[in-house]
TORSE-909064 format. One record per residue: residue in three letters; x, y, z of N, C-alpha, C in turn. Coordinates in pm, whole numbers, plus 50000, padded with zeros to 5 digits. Atoms other than C-alpha are relative to their C-alpha. Example, Ala and Ser with C-alpha at 12.3 -4.5 7.8 and 13.67 -1.06 7.14 Angstrom:
REM TORSE-909064
ala500894988150000512304955050780500905012050000ser499184988149994513674989450714499235010950073
REM end
This chain:
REM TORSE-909064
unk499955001249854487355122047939500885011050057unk499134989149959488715150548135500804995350074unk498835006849917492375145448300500135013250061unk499244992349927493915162848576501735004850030unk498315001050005497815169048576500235005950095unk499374993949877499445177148889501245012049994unk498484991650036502105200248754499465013149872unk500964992850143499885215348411498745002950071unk501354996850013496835233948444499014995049884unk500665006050086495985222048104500484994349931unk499355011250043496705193347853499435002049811unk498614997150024498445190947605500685007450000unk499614992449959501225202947744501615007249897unk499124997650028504595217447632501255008550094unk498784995249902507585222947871500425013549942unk499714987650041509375253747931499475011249942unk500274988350056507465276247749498865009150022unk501244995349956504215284047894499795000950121unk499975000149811504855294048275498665000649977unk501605002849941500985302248323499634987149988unk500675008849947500485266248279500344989450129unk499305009649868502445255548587499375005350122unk500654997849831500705252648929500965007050050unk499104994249881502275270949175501014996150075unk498955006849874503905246149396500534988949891unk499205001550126505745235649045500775008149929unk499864990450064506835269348958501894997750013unk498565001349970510445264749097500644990149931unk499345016550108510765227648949500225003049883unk500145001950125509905241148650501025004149949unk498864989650007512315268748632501284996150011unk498805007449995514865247448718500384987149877unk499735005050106514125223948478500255002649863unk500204988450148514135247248185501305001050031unk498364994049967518135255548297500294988150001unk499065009549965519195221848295500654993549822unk499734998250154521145211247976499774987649919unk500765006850013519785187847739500064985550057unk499565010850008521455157947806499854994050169unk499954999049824521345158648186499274990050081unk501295014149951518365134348268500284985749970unk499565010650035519605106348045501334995950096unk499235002649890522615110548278499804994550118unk500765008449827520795106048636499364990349958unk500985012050048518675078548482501304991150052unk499155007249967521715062948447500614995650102unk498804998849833523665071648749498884992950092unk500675004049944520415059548905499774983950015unk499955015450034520055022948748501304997950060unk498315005349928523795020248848499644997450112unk499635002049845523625027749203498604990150070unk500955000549964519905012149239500684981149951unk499585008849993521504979249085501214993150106unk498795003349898524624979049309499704996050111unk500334998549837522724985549652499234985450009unk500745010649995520154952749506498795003950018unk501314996849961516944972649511499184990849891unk500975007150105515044950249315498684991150101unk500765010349969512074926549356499754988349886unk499735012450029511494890049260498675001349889unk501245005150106508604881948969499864986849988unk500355016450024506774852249011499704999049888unk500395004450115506394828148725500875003549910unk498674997050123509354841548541501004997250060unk498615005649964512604822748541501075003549869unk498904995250117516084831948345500124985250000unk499825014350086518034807648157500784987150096unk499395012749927518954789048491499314994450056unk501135007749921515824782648588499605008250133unk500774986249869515614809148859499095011950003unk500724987249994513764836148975500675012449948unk498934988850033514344869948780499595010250091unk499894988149874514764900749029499605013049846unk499634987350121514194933848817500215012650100unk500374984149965514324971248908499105001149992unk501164994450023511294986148976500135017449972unk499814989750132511925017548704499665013450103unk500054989949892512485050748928499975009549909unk500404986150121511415086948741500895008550079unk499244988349945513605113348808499195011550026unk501104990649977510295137548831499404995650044unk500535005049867508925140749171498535006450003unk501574996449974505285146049262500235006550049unk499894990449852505175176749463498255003250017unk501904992149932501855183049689500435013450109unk499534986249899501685216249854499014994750139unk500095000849880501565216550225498474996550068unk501374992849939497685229050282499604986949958unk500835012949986496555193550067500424990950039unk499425013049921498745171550236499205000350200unk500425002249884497325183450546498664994750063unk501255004750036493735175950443500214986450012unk500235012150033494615142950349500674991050095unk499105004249838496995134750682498314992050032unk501175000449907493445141350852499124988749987unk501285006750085491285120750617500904979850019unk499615010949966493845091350690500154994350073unk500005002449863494205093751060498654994350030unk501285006449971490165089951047499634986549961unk500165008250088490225066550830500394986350055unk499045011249972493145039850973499614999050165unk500665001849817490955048851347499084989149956unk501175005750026487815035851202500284984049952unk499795013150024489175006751049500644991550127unk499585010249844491044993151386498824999850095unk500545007449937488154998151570498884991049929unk500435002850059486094981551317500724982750007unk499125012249929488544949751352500014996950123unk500295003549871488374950151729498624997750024unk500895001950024484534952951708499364984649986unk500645011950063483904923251473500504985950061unk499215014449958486394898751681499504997750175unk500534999549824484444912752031498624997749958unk501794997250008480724927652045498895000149863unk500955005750121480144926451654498515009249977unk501614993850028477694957751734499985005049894unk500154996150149478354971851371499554987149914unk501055010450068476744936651282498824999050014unk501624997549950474064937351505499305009049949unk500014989150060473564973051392499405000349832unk500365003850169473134960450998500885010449907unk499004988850082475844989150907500414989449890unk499595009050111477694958150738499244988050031unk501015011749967475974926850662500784987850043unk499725010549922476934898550908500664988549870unk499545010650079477694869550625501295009149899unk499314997350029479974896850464501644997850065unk498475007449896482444892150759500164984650026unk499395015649959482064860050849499894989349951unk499315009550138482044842250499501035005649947unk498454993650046485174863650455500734988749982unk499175014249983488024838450354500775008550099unk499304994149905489964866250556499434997750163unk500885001249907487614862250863500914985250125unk499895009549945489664841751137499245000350144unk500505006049885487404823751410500895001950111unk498495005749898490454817251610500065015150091unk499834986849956490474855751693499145009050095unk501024994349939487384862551849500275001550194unk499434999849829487844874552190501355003850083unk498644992349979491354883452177500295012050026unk499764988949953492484913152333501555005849963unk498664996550070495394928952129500315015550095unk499814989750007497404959252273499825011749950unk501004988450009495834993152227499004997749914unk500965003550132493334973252059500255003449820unk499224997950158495584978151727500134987049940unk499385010350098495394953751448500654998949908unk499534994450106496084976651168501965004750000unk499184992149963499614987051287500565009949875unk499624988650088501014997650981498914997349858unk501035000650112498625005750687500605003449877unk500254992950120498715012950319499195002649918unk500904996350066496205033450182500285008549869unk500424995750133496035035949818499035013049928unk500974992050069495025070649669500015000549902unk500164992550110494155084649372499365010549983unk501124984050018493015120249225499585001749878unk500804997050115490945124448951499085013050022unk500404988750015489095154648797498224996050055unk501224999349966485775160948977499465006049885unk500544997050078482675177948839500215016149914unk499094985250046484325214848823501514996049944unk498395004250048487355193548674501415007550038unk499334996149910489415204648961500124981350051unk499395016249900491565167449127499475001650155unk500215003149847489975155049415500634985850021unk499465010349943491485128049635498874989050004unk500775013349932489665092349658501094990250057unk499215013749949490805061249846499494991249908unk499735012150105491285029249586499654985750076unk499865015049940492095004949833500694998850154unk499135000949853493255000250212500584982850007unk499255011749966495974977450270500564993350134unk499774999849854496344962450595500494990250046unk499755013949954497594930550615501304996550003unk498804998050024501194934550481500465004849886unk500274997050100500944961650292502315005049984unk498555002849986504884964450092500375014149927unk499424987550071506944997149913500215007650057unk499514989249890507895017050197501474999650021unk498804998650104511325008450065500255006349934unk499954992050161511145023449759500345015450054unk500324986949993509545055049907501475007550081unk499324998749971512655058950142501325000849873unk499115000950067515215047849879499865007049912unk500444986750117513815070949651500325013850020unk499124987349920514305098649837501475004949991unk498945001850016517885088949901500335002749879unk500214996850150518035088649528500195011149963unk500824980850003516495128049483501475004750029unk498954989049936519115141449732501384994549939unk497625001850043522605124349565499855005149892unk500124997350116521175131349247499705014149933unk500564986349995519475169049312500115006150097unk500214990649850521035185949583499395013550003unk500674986049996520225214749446498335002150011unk501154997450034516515209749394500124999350227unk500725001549848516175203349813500695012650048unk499424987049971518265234349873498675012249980unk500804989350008515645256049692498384996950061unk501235002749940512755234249790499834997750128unk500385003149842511155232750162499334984350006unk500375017549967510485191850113500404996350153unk500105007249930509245175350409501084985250018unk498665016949999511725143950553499374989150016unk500605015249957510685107650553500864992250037unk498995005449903513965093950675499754994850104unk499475007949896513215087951019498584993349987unk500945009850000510115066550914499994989450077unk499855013349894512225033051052499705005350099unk499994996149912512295057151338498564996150075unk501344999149955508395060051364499604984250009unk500335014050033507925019951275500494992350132unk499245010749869510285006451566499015005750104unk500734994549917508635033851810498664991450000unk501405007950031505045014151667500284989350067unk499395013650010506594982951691499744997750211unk499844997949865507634990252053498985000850081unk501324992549935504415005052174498924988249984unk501135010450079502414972652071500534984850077unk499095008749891504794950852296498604993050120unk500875006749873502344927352521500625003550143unk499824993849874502664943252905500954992650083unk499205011649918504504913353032501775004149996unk498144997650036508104933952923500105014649971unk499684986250044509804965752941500655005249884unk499934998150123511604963052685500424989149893unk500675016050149510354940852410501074999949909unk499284999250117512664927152166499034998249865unk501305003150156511034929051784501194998349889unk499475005050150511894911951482499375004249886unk500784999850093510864909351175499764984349874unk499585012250021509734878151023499774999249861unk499805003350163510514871050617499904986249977unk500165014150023509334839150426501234994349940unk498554999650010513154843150312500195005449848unk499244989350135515514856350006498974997649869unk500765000550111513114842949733498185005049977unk501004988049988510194865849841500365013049931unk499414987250151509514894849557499995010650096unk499834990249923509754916549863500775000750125unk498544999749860512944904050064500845009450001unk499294990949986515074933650005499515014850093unk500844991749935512494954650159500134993750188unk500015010649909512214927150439501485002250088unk498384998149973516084931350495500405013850073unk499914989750015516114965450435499455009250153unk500764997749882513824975350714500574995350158unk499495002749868515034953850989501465007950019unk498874992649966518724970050918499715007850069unk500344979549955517615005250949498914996250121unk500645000249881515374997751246501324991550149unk498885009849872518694974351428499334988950062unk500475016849906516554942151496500354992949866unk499275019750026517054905951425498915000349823unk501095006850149515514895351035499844982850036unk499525017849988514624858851099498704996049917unk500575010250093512754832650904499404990850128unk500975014649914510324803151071500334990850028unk499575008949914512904780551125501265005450124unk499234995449883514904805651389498785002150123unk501075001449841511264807051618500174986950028unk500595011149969510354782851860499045006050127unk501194998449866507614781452169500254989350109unk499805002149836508474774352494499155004050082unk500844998449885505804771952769499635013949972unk500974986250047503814799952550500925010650000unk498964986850053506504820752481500674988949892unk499494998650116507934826352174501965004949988unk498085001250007512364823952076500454998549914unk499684999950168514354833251835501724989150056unk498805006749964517254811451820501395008349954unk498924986250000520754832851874501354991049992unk498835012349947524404817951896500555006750174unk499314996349876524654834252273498684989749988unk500995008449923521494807352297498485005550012unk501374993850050517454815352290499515013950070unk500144989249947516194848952324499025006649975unk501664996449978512424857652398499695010449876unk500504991850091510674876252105498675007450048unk501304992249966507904901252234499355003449878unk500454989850120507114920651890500054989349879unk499205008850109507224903351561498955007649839unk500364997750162506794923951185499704990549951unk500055015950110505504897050997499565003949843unk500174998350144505954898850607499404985449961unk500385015750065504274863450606498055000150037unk501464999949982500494859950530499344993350106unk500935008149876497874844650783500534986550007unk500425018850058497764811050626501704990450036unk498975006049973501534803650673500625000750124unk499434995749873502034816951007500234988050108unk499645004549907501454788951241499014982749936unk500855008850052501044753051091499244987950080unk500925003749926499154740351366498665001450034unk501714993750007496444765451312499245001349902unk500684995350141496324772150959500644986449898unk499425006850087498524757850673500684984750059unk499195010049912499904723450830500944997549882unk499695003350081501744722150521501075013050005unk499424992549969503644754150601501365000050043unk499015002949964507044754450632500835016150049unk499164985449994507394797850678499535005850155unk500034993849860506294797751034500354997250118unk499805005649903506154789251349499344985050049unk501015005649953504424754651535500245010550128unk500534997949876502224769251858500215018849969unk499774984850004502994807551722498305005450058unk501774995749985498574811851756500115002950144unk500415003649808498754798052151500695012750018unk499354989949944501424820552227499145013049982unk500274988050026499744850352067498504998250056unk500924997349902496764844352213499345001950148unk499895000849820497754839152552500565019750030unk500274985849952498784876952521501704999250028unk498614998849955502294869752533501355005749864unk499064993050111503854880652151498745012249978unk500794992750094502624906851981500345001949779unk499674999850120502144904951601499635012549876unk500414982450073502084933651347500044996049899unk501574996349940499654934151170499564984550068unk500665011349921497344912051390499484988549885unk500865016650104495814874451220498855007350021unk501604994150039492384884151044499795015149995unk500064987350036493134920650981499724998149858unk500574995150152492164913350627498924997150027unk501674999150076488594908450614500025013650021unk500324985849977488634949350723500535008749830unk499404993950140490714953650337499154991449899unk500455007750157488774927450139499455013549933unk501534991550099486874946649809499035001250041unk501194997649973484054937349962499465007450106unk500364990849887484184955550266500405013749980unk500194985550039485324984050108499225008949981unk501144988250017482385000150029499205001850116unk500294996049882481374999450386500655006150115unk498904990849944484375022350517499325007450019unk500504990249948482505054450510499294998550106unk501405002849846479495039450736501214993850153unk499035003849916482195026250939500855013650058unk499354990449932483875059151032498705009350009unk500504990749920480265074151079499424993450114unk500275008049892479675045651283500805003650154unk499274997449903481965046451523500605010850060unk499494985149967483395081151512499075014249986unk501114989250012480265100851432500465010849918unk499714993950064481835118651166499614997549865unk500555001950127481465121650777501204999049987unk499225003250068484215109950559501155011849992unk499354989150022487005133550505500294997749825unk499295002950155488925113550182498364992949983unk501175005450039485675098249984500334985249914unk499535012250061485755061949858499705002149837unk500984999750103485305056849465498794992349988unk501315013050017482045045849361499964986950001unk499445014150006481865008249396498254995449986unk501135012050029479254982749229500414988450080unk499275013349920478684951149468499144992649941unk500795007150086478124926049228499294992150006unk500775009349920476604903949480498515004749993unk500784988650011473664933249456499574991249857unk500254999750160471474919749142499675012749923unk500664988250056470514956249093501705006349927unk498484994749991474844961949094500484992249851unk499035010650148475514932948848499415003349898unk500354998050099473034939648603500265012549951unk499174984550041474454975648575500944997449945unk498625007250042478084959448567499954994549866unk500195007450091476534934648338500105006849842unk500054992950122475514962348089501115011949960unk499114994650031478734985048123501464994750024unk498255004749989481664962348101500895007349933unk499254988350077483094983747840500695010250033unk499724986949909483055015948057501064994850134unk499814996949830484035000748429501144989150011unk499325012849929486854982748641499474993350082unk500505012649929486144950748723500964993650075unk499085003649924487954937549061499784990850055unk500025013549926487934902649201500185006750178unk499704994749850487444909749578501034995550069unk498574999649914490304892149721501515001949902unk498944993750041492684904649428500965009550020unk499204986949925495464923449462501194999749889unk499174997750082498614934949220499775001049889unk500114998550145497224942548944499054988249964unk500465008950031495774909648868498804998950033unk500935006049986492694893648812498195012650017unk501004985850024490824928248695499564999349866unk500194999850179489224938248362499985016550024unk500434983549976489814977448290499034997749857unk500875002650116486914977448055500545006149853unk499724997750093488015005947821501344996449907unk498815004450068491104992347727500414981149948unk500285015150030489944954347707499364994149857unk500205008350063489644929647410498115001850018unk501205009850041485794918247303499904991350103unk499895010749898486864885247419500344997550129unk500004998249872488384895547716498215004850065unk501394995849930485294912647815498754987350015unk501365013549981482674883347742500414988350079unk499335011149887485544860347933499415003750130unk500864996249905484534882048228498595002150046unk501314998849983481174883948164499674987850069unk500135013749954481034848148223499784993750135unk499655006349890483024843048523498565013150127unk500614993749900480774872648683498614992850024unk500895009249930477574855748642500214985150030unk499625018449917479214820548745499865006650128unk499705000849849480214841049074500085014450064unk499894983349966478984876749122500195002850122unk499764993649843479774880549492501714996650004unk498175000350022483624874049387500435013649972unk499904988650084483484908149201499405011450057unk500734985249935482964946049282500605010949805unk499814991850102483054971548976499945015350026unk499214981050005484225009948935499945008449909unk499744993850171483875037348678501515001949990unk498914998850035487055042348508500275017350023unk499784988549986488535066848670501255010349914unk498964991750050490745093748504501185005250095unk499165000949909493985088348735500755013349956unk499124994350005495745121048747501354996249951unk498744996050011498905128248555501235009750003unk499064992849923501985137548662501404998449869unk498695001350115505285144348386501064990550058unk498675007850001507905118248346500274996849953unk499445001550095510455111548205500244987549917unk500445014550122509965081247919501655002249893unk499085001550065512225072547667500055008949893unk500924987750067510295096847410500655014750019unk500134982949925511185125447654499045000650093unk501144998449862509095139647928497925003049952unk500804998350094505785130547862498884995850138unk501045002349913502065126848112500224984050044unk500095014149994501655093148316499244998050129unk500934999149884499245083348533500544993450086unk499295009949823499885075848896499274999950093unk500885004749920498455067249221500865004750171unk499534999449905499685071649580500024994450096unk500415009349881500155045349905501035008050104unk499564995749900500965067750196499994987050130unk499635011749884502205045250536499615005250112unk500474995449851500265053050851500424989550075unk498905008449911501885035351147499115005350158unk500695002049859499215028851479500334992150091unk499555003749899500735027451802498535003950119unk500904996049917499395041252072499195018949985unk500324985250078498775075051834500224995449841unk499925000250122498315075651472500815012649925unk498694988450034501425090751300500254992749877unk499235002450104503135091750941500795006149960unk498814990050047505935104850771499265007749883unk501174993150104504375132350511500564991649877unk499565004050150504535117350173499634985049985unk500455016850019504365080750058500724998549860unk499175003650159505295062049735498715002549905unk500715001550131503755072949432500884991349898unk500135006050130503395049749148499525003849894unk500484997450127503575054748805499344990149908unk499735011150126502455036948485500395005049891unk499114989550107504875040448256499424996149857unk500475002950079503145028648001498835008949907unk500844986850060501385055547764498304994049971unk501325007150012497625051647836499814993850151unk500195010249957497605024848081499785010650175unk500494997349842495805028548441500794989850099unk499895011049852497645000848618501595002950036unk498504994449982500735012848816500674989650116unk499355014049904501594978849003501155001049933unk498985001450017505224971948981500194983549935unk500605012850028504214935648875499534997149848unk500674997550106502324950748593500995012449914unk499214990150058505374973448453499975012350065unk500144987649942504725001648671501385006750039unk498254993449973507605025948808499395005850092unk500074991549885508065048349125500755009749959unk499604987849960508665086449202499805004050134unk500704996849898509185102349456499355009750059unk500794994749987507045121649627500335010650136unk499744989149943507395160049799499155004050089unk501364991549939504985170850055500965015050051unk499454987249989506095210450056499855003550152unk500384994349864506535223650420499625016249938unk500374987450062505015258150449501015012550018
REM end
């Protein structure tokens, strides 16, 4: 299978000694890394786990408890070798995301109004509205700049095309509450205590004032009824595998973090409870899924939201980021109707290209699937973290005929993929510095303009071989350079 390496022209590689095989916009890293003395890396590793334990960057792992019965927190494993993209393909792929994170909001406003991309037959009608994502409740609602998506995460990857040259695909759009925009910041932070010198010689792009761009979003999304909107952010609390993020965010932005028992609803407005006494909430981040949001509408069993949070927000009086029912626009299954969706609406052709996708619902799709389990990833459509996939070439027998199973019990659960050859990028392992495949979730942020900070979090898998770079699934983060010119 042919691989791509972001740093090597060709594979297997060997540091230091073969400048012609270093890209260009690696040539400096390299050079620098070749001067550094041996021991030097095992050092920042260190100095890194230190300060990355101190600050509490961790996340929670469900289903695993220490010996007190609690939840264990871990590190999510940071590489001291940064992805660098040069300027010219970051700007390509800006473009290809701005189109991308348009098409999908109006694609969400669409299906909850006029529904003419149903009428139309672009996507097929029972795809949306046997969605489990698909809320009724929404139809007709009129959200501020018609934004549901506010902040996105779109999942890339680059693999070797047919001139085995890396092209960019999209994996997966995340839209609902998508999380690691932590990392990508704290990572950073990281880089510069640890390599001042490398940002000295390099022209790296800043992602710092990201909170900056997020509150501005935040702000801009404010229901008309207020000049200036207060915004929170609402966490299902400390034993969420993504409360430090949750925390983290509201600091660096200067609003309130609150939990579902500091709202209440007053005559369709929404209040956070304060000790100067209650104090109107316009805006509200929500790190809490649909289903728990308001247990009057959804979960009545819910204890992480609000009662009457729906009324309010439908009367036009909060605004919530992202909007209720922005996932059916990320299920699997609607994925493979993104492209028609941005020539739908925007009359354009694709910029980034989706990967191929089998819809196993398709008997012409499954019986393909059927006969290359071996070869392809197999993805449960409302999966997510890693879980509840089969990568064929690296699967068991029995694994494989387990899946065979469940697909014909329930082929419209399932979408399948060739195995793609995920670009690798060098990092550093315990071994030494050695290839590892990774992936990329840049953060677009729709206000009343579609804006991001250049760069995003790449994910690794540190695992020699292995395609899956969830943090869940052992994965690690680097961070990631977009070169100014």
């Amino acid at each position: 299978m042919q691989q791509f390496d972001e740093m090597h022209t060709r594979l297997p590689y060997a540091f230091f000694s073969q400048g012609a095989q270093i890209r260009d916009h690696y040539r400096l890293y390299d050079d620098w890394l070749a001067r550094q003395p041996g021991d030097m890396m095992v050092k920042r590793r260190e100095e890194a786990e230190m300060i990355f334990r101190r600050v509490g960057i961790t996340f929670a792992v469900y289903g695993e408890k220490d010996e007190d019965g609690a939840g264990t927190e871990r590190l999510i494993p940071f590489d001291l070798i940064p992805r660098i993209i040069p300027a010219q393909e970051w700007a390509q792929m800006e473009r290809g995301l701005v189109q991308r994170v348009t098409a999908l909001n109006l694609f969400l406003h669409d299906v909850y109004h006029g529904q003419e991309i149903l009428k139309a037959g672009v996507v097929p009608r029972e795809q949306v509205e046997r969605n489990a994502q698909f809320r009724p409740e929404m139809m007709g609602v009129d959200l501020p700049n018609r934004i549901y998506s506010h902040i996105s995460g779109i999942d890339i990857v680059r693999a070797p095309n047919a001139a085995g040259e890396g092209e960019y695909y999209v994996l997966e759009d995340n839209l609902r509450v998508p999380s690691g925009v932590s990392y990508m910041l704290e990572n950073r932070k990281m880089m510069m205590r640890l390599f001042p010198d490398l940002f000295s010689a390099h022209r790296v792009a800043p992602v710092a004032h990201y909170p900056d761009l997020l509150l501005e979003t935040l702000r801009e999304s404010s229901p008309a009824t207020t000049a200036e909107p207060t915004v929170v952010v609402l966490t299902p609390g400390m034993y969420n595998s993504a409360y430090f993020e949750h925390a983290f965010l509201a600091q660096q932005m200067g609003v309130e973090l609150v939990e579902g028992q500091d709202l209440f609803v007053r005559d369709r407005f929404l209040y956070m409870r304060t000790t100067r006494g209650p104090r109107r909430v316009d805006v509200i981040y929500r790190r809490v899924d649909d289903d728990f949001l308001d247990p009057l509408a959804f979960r009545p069993d819910s204890t992480l939201g609000c009662a009457g949070l729906l009324d309010v927000y439908r009367a036009g009086h909060v605004t919530l980021c992202n909007a209720v029912g922005t996932g059916v626009a990320d299920d699997k299954s609607i994925y493979p109707y993104v492209p028609a969706m941005i020539e739908f609406y925007l009359g354009e052709k694709p910029i980034l290209n989706n990967v191929p996708t089998y819809q196993c619902r398709k008997p012409e799709d499954l019986a393909y699937t059927l006969d290359h389990l071996a070869e392809l990833v197999v993805k449960e459509v409302h999966g997510a973290g890693g879980y509840g996939m089969l990568v064929g070439p690296a699967a068991t027998r029995a694994e494989i005929e387990a899946f065979r199973q469940a697909l014909v019990a329930r082929p419209d659960g399932y979408i399948a993929q060739p195995t793609l050859s995920l670009s690798t990028c060098p990092t550093y392992v315990n071994s030494g510095i050695a290839p590892r495949h990774i992936d990329l979730r840049p953060y677009v942020l729709s206000g009343k303009t579609v804006q991001m900070v250049p760069g995003g979090l790449t994910r690794v898998a540190l695992k020699e071989g292995s395609l899956v770079v969830n943090s869940s699934q052992g994965g690690g983060t680097k961070d990631t350079w977009i070169l100014e010119v």
